[in-house]
N, C-alpha and C positions, 0 to 999 in steps of 0.2 A: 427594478420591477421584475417577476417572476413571469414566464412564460407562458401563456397556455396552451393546452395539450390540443386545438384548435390549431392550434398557430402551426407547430413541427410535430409531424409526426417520428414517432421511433425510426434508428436509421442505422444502419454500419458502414464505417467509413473506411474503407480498403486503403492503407499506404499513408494516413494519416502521420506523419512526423510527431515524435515524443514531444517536443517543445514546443508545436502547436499545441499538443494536449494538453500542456501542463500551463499552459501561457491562457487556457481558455476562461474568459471571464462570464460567459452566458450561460454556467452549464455550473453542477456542484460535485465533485470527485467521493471517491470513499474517504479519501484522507481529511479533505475540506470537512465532511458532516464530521469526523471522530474531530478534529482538532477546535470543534463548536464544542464540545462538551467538556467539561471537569475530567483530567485536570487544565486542559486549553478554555477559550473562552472567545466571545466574538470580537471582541476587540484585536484579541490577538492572531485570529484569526488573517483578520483585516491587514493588520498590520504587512504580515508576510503574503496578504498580496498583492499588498501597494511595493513591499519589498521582498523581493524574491532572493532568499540566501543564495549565497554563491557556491558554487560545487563545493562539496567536504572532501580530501582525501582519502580519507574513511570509509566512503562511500564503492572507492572502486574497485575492490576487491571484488565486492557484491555485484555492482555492474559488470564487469566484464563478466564475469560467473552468467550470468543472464546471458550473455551476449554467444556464448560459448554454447550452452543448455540450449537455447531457445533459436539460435541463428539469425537472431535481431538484434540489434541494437547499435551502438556506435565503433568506430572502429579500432580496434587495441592497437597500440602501437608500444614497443619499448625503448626506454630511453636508459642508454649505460651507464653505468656506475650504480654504486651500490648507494651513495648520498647526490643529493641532487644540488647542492650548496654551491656551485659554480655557476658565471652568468651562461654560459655556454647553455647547460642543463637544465638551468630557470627561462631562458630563450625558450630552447626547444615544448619544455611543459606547459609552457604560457602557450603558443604558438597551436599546439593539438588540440588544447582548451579551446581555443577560440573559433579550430572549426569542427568541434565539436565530440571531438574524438577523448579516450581515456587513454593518459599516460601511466607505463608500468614498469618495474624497476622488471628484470630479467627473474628474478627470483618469485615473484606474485605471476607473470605469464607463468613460469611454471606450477607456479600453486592452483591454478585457475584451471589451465587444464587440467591438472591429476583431479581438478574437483570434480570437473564433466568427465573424466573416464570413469571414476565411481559411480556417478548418475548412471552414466548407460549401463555398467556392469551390474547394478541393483536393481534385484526380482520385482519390483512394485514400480519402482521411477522410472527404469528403462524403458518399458513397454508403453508408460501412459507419454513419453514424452521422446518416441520415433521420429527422427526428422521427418517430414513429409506427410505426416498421420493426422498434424492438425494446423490452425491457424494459428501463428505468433503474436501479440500484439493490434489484437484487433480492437478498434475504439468507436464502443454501441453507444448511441444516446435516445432517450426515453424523457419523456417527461411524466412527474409522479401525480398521479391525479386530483390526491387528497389536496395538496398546494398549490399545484400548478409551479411547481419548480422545475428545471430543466434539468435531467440527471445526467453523469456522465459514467463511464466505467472501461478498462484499458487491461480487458485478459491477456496473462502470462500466455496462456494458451487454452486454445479451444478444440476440442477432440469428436465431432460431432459423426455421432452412430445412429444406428436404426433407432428410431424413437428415444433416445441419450442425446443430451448435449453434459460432459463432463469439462469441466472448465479446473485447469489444473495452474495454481500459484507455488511460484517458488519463492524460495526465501532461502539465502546464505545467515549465518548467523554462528556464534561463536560459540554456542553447545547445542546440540541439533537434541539431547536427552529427552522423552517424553516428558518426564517432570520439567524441565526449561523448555519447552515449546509450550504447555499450559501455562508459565508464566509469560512470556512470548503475547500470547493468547489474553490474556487479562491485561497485560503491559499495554501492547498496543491495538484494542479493541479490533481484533482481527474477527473476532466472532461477529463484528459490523461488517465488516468488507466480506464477509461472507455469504450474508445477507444481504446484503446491497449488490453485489456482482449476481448472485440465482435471480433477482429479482431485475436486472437490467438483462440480463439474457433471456428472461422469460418474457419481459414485453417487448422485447426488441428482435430474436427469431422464432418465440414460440414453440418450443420443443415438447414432447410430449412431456420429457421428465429432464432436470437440471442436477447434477451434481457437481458441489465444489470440494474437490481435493486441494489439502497441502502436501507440499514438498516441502520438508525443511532437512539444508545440510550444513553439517560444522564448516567451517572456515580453516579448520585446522586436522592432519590428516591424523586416522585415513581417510578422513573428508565422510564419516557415516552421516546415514540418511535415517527420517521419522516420514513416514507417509501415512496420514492421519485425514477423519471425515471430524468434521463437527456436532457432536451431540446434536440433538434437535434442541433443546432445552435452552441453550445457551447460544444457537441461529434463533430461538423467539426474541431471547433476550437483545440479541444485536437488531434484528429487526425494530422491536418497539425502539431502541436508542434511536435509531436512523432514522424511522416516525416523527420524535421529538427535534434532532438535529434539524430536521428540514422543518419543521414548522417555524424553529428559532430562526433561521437563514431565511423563510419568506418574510418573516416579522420585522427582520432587520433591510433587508433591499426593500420593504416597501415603504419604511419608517425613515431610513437611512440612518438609524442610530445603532452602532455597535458596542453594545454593554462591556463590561468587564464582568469580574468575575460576581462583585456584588452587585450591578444592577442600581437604577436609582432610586434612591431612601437617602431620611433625612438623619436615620436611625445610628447609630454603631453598632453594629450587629456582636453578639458572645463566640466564642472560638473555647473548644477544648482539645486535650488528644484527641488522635482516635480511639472512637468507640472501643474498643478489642481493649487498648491500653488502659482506657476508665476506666472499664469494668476489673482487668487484671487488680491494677493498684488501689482501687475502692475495697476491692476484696482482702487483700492485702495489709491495707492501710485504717478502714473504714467500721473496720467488725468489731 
């Protein structure tokens, strides 16, 4: 059952732990409403968080990059050898995991940092992301009026100015090019979390005026940087999704029914390409 805006007021929560936030079941994240929609679904939604994947590998390049960038996050440690295929070395990585820390071969500690000597050394990302300039990891919760759902949102960093609040997202990624950060952008409905982060900041400290900046930088040197604002056009766009996400997510906590991607019918529903492709090959094919 959905909360009402009665109940909890808007709030920021100073020192909040990642894993509290991510473990919270009373509250809905940016990633929660995008992963409600096509091509995720409620079900599947559900599923992952009754079960929570377990850390990726993958994943830690990008985390520690955070942790470096922002002064938050868990603790890096490196573990030697260049393969970790020994029980000795599978010990040790089990072991960090478990209190919570990221393991890293010598050669990624140093990819990580040369990533953040580029951030500071770049004209646009250095300046907005000064140690000491802003807050890391601060975790605001609001609740959305139209629903009565509980919202939640967990800024990279917050840079709060005279009548500004700038709220700046990093992201590591493996081609930082403006043409691959718009697909970035459409891949993973970042123009929701865009939307959704201006709007939990703005009922939750009220600033005169909100802006969300990206940082996004390659994963691979010399580690360049895109530092890009979002269209308005396509923050509308992400806000009506996040509109619809949350109306689906009070629908489903107060039904307790988590759809899939077709929904109940007794029907078989039609399936074609996509659109774009139809039209191609009708043209093609058709004339």
């Amino acid at each position: 059952m959905s909360i009402t805006a009665e109940t909890l007021a808007p709030e920021m929560r100073d020192g909040l732990p990642a894993e509290v936030y991510h473990a919270d079941r009373t509250s809905i994240s940016s990633s929660g409403l995008r992963a409600l929609l096509a091509p995720g679904c409620p079900a599947q939604f559900r599923y992952e968080q009754d079960q929570p994947p377990a850390p990726k590998k993958t994943f830690d390049v990008g985390h520690a990059a955070h942790k470096l960038v922002l002064g938050e996050g868990p603790d890096l440690e490196v573990v030697e050898g260049a393969r970790w295929d020994t029980k000795v070395a599978k010990a040790q990585v089990a072991e960090i995991r478990e209190r919570g820390g990221i393991p890293l071969k010598q050669a990624e500690m140093d990819q990580v940092e040369a990533m953040a000597a580029a951030l500071r050394a770049h004209p646009l990302a250095g300046p907005l992301l000064v140690p000491g300039t802003g807050l890391a990891e601060q975790s605001l919760y609001w609740t959305d009026p139209a629903t009565g759902v509980r919202c939640r949102v967990r800024p990279d960093w917050l840079k709060q100015l005279p009548g500004l609040t700038l709220c700046v997202d990093y992201k590591s990624c493996a081609d930082a090019a403006p043409t691959a950060v718009q697909r970035c952008i459409r891949d993973y409905s970042y123009h929701q979390q865009d939307a959704f982060y201006i709007d939990g900041i703005t009922a939750v400290l009220a600033p005169e005026e909100t802006r969300f900046v990206f940082v996004f930088q390659s994963k691979t040197a010399p580690y360049l940087i895109t530092v890009r604002e979002l269209h308005q056009e396509d923050r509308d766009i992400g806000r009506a999704r996040n509109e619809r996400a949350l109306r689906i997510y009070a629908e489903c906590e107060s039904t307790g029914i988590w759809p899939d991607w077709t929904g109940p019918t007794t029907d078989i529903p039609q399936i074609g390409m996509p659109s774009w492709d139809t039209i191609r090959q009708a043209e093609e094919y058709l004339q």
